[in-house]
N, C-alpha and C positions, 0 to 999 in steps of 0.2 A: 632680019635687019642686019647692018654691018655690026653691029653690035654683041648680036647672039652670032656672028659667023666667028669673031673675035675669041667667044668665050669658048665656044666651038674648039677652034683650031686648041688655043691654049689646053683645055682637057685632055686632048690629043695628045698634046706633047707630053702633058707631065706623064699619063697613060705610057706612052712608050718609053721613058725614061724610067719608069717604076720597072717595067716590064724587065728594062734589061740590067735591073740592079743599081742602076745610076739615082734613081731618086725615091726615099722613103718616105710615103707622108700617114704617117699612123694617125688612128683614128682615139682621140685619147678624150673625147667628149662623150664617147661610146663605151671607154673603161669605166668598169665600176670598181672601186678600190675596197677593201674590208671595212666593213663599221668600226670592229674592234681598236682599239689603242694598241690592241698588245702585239709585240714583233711576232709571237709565236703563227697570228692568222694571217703579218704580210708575209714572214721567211715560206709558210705551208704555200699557199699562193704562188710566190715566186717560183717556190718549185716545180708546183705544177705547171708552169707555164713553162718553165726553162723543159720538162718532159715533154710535153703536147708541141716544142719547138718554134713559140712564138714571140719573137726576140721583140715584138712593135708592142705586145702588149707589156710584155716585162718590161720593158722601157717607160709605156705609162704609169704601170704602177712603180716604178722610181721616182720618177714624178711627181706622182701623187703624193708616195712618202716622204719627200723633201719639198713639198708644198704644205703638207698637213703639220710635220713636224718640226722643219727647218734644219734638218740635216740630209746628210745624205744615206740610203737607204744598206742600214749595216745592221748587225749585233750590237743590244746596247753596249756601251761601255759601262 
């Protein structure tokens, strides 16, 4: 239908637009953040991810921690 050719093409684009670094769209429903409260299991996390070189999911779990905690994702004070 002109419908699904619509939703079609749109996939397309953002597809090639990711492709060439022009559009990120992480997957942050797919992140699982740490159960813990404590900074010690997001800063270990983060690290890990900043090693493994995955800037979309360190971004989710920023996120997450300034969704769960209402700041932004630091050392406490």
């Amino acid at each position: 239908t002109q419908e699904r050719a619509k939703r079609e093409a749109a996939d397309t684009e953002v597809a090639a637009r990711t492709r060439q670094g022009l559009l990120q769209v992480p997957d942050c429903a797919a992140f699982i953040p740490p159960a813990s409260d404590q900074y010690a299991a997001w800063s270990e996390l983060a690290e890990r991810l900043t090693a493994q070189g995955d800037p979309a999911a360190l971004n989710c779990l920023k996120r997450a921690y300034r969704e769960r905690f209402g700041v932004e994702f630091g050392p406490p004070r």
